[in-house]
C-alpha positions in Angstrom: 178.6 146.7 99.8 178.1 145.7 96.1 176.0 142.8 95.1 177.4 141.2 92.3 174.8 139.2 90.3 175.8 136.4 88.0 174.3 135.9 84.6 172.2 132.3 84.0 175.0 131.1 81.1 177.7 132.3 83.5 176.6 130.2 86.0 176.1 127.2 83.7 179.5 127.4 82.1 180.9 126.8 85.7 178.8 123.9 86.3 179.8 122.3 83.4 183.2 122.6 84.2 182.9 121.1 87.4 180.2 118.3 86.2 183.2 117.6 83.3 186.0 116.9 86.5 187.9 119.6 85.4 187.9 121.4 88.7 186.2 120.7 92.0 183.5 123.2 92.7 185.9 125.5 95.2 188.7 125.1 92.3 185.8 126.7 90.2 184.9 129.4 93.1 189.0 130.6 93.2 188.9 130.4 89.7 186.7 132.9 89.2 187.2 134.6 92.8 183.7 134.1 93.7 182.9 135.4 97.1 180.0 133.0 98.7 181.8 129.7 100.2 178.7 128.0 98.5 177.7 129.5 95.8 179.1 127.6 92.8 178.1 124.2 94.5 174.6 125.5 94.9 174.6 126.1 91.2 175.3 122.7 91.0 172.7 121.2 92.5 170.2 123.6 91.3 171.5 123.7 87.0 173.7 121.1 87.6 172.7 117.2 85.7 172.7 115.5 89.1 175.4 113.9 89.1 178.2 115.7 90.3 178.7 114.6 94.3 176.5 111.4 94.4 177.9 108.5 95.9 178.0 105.5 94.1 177.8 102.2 95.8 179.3 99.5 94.2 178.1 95.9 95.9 179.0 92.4 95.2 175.8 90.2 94.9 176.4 88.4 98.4 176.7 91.7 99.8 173.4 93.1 98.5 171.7 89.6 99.1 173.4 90.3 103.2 172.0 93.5 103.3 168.4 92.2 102.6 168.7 89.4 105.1 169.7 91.8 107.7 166.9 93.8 107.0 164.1 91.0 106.8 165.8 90.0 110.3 165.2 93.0 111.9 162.2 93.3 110.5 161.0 89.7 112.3 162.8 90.7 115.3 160.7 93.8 115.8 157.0 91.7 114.9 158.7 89.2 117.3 159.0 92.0 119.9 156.0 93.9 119.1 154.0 89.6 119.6 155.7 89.5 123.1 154.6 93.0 124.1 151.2 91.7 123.4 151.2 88.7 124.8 152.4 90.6 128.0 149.8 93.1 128.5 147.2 90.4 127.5 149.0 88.4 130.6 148.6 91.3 132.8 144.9 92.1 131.6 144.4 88.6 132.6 145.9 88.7 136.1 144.2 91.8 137.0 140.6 90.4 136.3 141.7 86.9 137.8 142.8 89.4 141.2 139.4 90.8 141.0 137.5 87.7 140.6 139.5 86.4 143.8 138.8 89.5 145.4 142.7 90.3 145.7 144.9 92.6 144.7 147.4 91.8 142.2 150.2 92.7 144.6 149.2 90.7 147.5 148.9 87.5 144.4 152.2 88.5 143.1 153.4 88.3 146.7 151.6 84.9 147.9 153.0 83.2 144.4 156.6 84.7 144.3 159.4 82.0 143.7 156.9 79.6 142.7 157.5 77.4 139.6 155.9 78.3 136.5 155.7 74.8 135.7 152.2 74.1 136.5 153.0 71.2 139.0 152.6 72.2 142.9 155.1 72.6 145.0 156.7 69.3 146.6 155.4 67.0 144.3 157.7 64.6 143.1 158.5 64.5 139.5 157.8 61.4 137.8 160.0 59.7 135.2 
């Protein structure tokens, strides 16, 4: 098996014809009937200016201004989450020492006081308007 090795101007020569949109990399590759499947687009990126394969994104201003919106929302969405996670474990922290000061376990409360209102009025009591 011979291992051909290509010379540094060789190798620039074909990235500048590929960077100038003469040929597309493989073009470049059957060109010059260079084996590797990767080779000349690796010379690319490595000698290459950069820009050859980028993606451009072109945006109207709404469109850039909707991006950011969605991502400040998210962002809030998540603090708004990460708030009611707290607030939830500080609820349960809560309960447990309530149970203990009761001398109760927190499933026998959660069992006395299931179906109950959260409404802070007792049971049967009429409302008043």
């Amino acid at each position: 098996m011979n291992i051909i090795r290509y010379s540094q101007g060789f190798k620039m020569q074909l990235v500048r014809e590929v960077e100038a949109g003469e040929r597309s990399a493989c073009a470049v590759q059957r060109k010059y009937n260079i084996k590797g499947t990767h080779t000349v687009l690796r010379w690319v990126r490595q000698y290459g200016s950069g820009r050859y394969g980028k993606v451009i994104r072109v945006e109207q201003a709404d469109e850039v201004n909707e991006a950011t919106q969605l991502r400040r929302q998210l962002r809030q969405a998540k603090e708004a989450l990460a708030d009611a996670h707290m607030e939830l474990a500080l609820e349960k922290a809560f309960l447990a020492v309530a149970c203990e000061q009761m001398g109760q376990t927190e499933e026998a409360f959660k069992k006395k006081h299931a179906g109950q209102r959260r409404t802070g009025r007792s049971r049967g009591t009429p409302s008043s308007k």
